[in-house]
C-alpha positions, -999 to +999 in steps of 0.1 A: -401+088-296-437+082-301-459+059-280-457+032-310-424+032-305-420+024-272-442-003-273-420-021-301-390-012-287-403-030-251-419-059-275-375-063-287-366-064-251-394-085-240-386-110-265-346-108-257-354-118-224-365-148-232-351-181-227-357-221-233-339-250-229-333-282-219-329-291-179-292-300-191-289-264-204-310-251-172-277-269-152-254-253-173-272-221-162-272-228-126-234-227-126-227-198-139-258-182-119-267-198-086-288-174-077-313-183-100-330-216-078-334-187-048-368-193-033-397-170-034-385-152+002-351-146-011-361-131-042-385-105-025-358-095+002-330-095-025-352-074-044-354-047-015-319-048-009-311-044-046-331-015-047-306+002-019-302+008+017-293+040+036-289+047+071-301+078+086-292+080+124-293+044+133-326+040+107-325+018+077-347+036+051-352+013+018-355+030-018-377-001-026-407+018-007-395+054-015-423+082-027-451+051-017-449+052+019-442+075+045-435+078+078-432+040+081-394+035+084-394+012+114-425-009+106-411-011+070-371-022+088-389-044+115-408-058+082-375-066+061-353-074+090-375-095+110-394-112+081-379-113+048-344-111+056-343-142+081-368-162+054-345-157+030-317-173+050-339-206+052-343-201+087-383-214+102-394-180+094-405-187+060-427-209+071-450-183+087-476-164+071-470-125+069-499-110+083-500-070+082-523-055+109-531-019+110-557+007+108-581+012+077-561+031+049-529+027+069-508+019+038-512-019+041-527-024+005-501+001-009-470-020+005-485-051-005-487-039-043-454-026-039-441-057-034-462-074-063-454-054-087-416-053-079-416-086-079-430-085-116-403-057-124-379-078-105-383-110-124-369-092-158-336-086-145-307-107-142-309-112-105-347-117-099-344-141-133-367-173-126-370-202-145-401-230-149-406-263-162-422-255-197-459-260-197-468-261-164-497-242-150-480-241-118-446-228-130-429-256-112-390-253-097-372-269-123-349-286-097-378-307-086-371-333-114-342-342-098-350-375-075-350-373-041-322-399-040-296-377-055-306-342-036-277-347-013-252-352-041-266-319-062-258-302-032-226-309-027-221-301-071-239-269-070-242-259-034-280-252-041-306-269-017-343-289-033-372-286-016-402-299-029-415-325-047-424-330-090-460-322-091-482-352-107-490-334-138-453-331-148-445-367-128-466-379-156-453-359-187-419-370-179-430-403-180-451-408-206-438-377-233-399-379-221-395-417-209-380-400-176-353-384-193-349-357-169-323-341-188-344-337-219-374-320-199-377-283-214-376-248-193-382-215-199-378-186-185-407-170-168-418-135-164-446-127-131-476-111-138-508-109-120-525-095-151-513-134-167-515-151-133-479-161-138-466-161-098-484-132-086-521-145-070-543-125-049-571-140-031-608-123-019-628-137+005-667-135-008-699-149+005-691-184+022-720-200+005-712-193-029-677-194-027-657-225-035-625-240-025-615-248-058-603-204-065-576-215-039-568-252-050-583-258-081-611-281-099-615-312-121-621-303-157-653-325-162-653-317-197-621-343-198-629-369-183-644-388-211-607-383-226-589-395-199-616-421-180-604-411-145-609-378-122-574-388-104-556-380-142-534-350-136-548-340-168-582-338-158-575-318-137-575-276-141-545-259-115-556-227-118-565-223-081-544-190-066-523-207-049-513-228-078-506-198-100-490-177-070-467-204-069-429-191-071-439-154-063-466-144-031-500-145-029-522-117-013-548-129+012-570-100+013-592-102+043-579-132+055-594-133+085-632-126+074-623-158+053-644-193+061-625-220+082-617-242+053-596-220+030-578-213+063-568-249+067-549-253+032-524-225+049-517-253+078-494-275+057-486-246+029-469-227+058-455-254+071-443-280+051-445-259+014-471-281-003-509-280-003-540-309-007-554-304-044-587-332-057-573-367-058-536-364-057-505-366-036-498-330-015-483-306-041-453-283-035-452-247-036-428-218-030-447-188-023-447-157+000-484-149+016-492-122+027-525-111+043-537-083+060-563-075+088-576-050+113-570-048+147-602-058+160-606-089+132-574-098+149-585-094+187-613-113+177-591-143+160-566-156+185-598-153+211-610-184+198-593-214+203-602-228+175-574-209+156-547-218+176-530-242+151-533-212+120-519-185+147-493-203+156-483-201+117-490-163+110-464-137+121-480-106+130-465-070+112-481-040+127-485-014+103-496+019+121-510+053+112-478+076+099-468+097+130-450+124+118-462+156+103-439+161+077-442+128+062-482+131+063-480+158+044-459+141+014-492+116+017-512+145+007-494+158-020-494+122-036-528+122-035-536+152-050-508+152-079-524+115-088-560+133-090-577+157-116-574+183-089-532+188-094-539+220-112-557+240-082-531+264-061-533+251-023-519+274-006-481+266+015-491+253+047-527+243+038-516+205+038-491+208+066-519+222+088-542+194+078-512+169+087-512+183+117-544+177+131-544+143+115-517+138+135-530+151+167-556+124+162-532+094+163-511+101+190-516+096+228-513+118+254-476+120+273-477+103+306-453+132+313-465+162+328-436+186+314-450+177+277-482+182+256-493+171+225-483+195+205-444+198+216-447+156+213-458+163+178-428+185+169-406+164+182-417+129+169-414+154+133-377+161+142-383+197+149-360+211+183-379+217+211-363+239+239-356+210+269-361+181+250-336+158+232-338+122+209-335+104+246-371+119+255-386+111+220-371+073+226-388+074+259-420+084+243-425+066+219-418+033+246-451+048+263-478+034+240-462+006+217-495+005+196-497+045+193-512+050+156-534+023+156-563+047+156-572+081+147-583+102+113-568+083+083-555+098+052-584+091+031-609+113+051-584+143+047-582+138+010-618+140+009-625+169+032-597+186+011-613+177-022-652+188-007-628+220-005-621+226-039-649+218-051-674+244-032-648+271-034-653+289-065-620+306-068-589+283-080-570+281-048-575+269-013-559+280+019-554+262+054-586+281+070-607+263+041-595+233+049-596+229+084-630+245+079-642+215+058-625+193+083-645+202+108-680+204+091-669+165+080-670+153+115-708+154+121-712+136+088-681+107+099-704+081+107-682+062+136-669+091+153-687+096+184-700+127+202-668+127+224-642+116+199-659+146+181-648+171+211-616+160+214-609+163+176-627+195+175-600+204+201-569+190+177-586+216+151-581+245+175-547+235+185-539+231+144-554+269+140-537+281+169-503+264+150-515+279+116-517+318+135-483+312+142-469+301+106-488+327+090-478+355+113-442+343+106-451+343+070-462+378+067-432+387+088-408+374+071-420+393+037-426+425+057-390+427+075-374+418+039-388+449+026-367+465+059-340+442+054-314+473+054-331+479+090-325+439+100-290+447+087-284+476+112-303+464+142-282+433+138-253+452+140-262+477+167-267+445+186-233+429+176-217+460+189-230+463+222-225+421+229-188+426+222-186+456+247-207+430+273-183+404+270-154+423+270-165+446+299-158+474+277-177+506+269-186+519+231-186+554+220-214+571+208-215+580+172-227+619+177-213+631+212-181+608+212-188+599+248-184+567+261-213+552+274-224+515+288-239+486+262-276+493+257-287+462+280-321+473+271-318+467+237-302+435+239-330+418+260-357+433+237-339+409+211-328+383+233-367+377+245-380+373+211-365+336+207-374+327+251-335+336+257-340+340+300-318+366+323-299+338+335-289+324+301-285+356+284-244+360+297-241+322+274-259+332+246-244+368+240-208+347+250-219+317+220-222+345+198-190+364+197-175+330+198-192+319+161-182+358+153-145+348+163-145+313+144-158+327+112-132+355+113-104+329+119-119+310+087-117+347+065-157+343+069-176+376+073-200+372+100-241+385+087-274+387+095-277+350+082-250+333+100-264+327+129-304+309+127-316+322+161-303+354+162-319+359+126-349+350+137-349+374+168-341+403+151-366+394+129-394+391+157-379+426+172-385+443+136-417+427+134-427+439+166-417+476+158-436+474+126-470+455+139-491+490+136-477+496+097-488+458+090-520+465+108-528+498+092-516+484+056-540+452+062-570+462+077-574+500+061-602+503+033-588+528+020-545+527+021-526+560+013-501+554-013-476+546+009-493+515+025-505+508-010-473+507-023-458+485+012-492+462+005-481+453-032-442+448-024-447+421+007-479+405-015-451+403-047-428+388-022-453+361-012-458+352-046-422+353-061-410+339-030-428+317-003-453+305-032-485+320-031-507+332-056-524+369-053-558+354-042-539+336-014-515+361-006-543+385-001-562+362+022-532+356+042-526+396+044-559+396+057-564+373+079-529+383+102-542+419+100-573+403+116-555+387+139-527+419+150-557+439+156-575+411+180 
């Protein structure tokens, strides 16, 4: 299907979609779909919860905000379940304005247009339908035609509460173009967009001077007057302030608190009692969400003076912090990159992991602890198992510093430092070392670092390299001891043999004499040390093992070399240990024999076929852990 297409085929179900009526037919409506008069709050947290819920140990993660934001899973719950969710229940909250507080690039704007543009998605389905009195520039609830009078009968009918009052303009056109027929008043179904200003309103604080009140509230339409003699005719009158147009959606406050005092003081009866001053008339009624967003130190600076005591007293505050784990800020990355011009250059695996983690570093706090450093409290707040530590200790950490990842290197100045870095490089790929190269020759030109924020994250990029040395000798090992893998096989297997004799207090016989002799203990603790495995708890390992050996062979399992994660991985450190000289003779020679040639071009193919390198990368990481063997 061609683009044409598409466009006429979403032009049909644009126009199916549509809907007008009478306020008798609207009624009609209601029955059958109640859910239709839900306020502005209900629709947004409806609209979340439509978009589905899991649980992942005790965590609420929401689809809603899934491949947008990371890392944020209990700022994002706290935000739905503490906000939205009791707002849309009617309860005071909704009358508080939704202020997000957080560090610059912190994913504040990105949640906001989330929401907006879910909310414009949201409104074309059958349960985020919304209906307006036809012709109105505000987009009024229909349900405010019917008169106060009768509010408490409809509710007992329907079940559906009013709120608001009939703005003057329509007061008027009911009047005088319906003879207060109610029931002949037309509605439409209406569709938000912020493009169209239907619902969706955002609002930019500018110079004070030259801005004027009237891009909130509204102005008179001079140009009228002469028609209809009076600046107090609704007609003369242009409501096409923001919060006119937001009205029955949200409304972004960007900035709010750089804003002057008097667009701050419209919020006072908005939040409070839904309806805002506009020219000469009575207060009109709106539904709207707003949210706004701020900085920490805007913030601070706020509630210091008095003076805002009433308008902070109306704002509840959402901190949104910096992303603290790893993983996540590595998905931020790779966003970043596939949504730039840049997608097609190879980055090598690990490159943005070890940029993530000295982002990272940046953000958290030191442990009070003295049994923990930063980088074991970095694994762990990732998920990763650290030997001693359990989910109680990351619980306890993370109740050490309530406003940990309020500060540090955001997002934005990686991306950059990482785009600097395929820029200069000339060849088409890009490997950790460049990165956190770049990252480090960007810190002198970071104009509000200072000198000794520049040590300590000149000391996060060491600990980062000194993580990288690891992953890349494990890289290179892993490739290397596949090409033995028949070796892996038998070590694993030698070792097998002589744990059963341990446990069993047995003896094994030797293959060539036929003697019996005792298990090699040697050979077992040369294994058992590669993964930390101490004398004391070496009887309870060896004894875990034969168990797992004994379950699988109740279960008609054969028990291999990839059974059982740690013991892989320590025969794979004991090979790797045997074979450091061939790696550092095949990686640092100039001139390799044909064996080493030939060992060179087998672990370099299985780099690229599987771990996901390319040959310029794979060759730089051969390199650089033969540098690093022959330190």
């Amino acid at each position: 299907m061609d683009i044409l297409k598409k466009i006429e085929k979403f032009r049909d179900e644009e126009e199916k979609l549509r809907w007008e009526g009478t306020f008798g037919d609207y009624l009609q409506l209601l029955k059958e779909k109640p859910l239709v008069a839900q306020s502005a709050h209900s629709r947004v947290y409806n609209m979340i919860k439509d978009a589905g819920v899991e649980v992942v140990n005790g965590q609420k993660k929401y689809s809603f905000f899934k491949g947008e934001l990371f890392g944020l899973e209990e700022p994002l719950e706290r935000l739905v379940e503490e906000y939205f969710h009791p707002a849309a229940k009617r309860l005071d909250v909704r009358k508080r304005i939704l202020l997000l507080m957080g560090p610059v690039s912190g994913g504040k704007s990105t949640l906001v247009t989330l929401l907006k543009r879910g909310l414009e998605k949201y409104s074309r389905t059958d349960r985020g339908a919304i209906y307006a009195i036809k012709g109105c520039p505000m987009h009024e609830d229909p349900l405010h035609l019917i008169p106060t009078h009768l509010r408490n009968d409809f509710f007992e009918e329907y079940g559906i509460r009013v709120e608001g009052n009939l703005s003057p303009l329509n007061m008027m056109r009911l009047e005088k173009d319906y003879h207060n027929r109610i029931e002949d008043m037309p509605v439409e179904r209406i569709f938000l967009s912020e493009d169209k200003r239907v619902g969706v309103g955002t609002f930019s604080p500018s110079d004070p001077k030259s801005q004027d009140i009237a891009d909130l509230t509204g102005s008179i339409d001079f140009s009228t007057i002469a028609t209809y003699g009076s600046e107090s005719d609704p007609r003369a009158y242009r409501f096409d302030g923001e919060l006119n147009k937001a009205n029955r959606g949200m409304m972004e406050f960007q900035e709010m608190l750089k804003c002057d005092e008097k667009f701050l003081w419209h919020l006072l009866s908005l939040t409070q009692e839904g309806n805002f001053k506009a020219g000469r008339f009575a207060l009109i009624s709106a539904d709207e969400l707003i949210v706004a967003h701020t900085n920490e130190t805007e913030y601070r600076s706020f509630i210091a003076n008095k003076k805002n005591e009433a308008l902070h007293s109306r704002i509840i505050v959402m901190p949104v912090p910096y992303n603290l784990k790893v993983s996540e800020e590595e998905k931020i990355y790779e966003k970043m990159i596939q949504d730039s011009d840049v997608a097609g250059v190879h980055i090598a695996p690990h490159t943005l992991r070890v940029a993530a983690m000295f982002t990272t570093l940046t953000r958290l706090k030191d442990p009070k602890k003295g049994d923990i450093d930063l980088v074991k409290k970095m694994r762990l707040y990732d998920g990763e198992n650290v030997e001693g530590f359990n989910s109680a200790d990351v619980d306890e950490l993370k109740k050490e510093y309530p406003d940990e990842g309020m500060g540090g290197i955001d997002p934005r100045y990686v991306i950059n430092r990482i785009s600097s870095t395929i820029i200069r490089k000339e060849t088409p790929s890009i490997n950790a070392l460049d990165v956190l190269r770049s990252l480090k020759e960007g810190l002198d030109q970071h104009a509000s670092i200072t000198t000794e924020l520049k040590e300590r994250y000149m000391n996060y990029i060491s600990l980062a390299r000194k993580e990288y040395d690891d992953i890349a000798k494990k890289e290179v090992q892993k490739a290397f001891v596949y090409s033995y893998e028949e070796s892996a096989k038998t070590l694993m297997n030698n070792y097998l043999d002589n744990v059963e004799a341990f446990c069993n207090k047995s003896k094994l016989r030797d293959v060539l004499t036929g003697e019996e002799i005792n298990p090699d203990e040697k050979l077992m603790r040369s294994i058992e040390e590669q993964i930390g495995i101490s004398e004391n708890a070496k009887k309870a390992f060896r004894e875990e093992i034969l168990i797992r050996i004994s379950a699988y062979a109740r279960k008609g399992k054969r028990f291999d070399y990839n059974s059982h994660d740690r013991l892989r991985e320590a025969i794979q450190k004991k090979l790797f240990a045997d074979l450091k000289d061939v790696v550092k003779i095949t990686t640092s020679s100039k001139t390799p024999d044909e064996t080493q040639l030939k060992k060179v071009n087998e672990v370099v193919a299985r780099l690229i076929d599987e771990h996901g390198y390319n040959s310029t990368s794979a060759n730089e990481l051969l390199r650089y852990v033969g540098s690093l063997l022959n330190r």
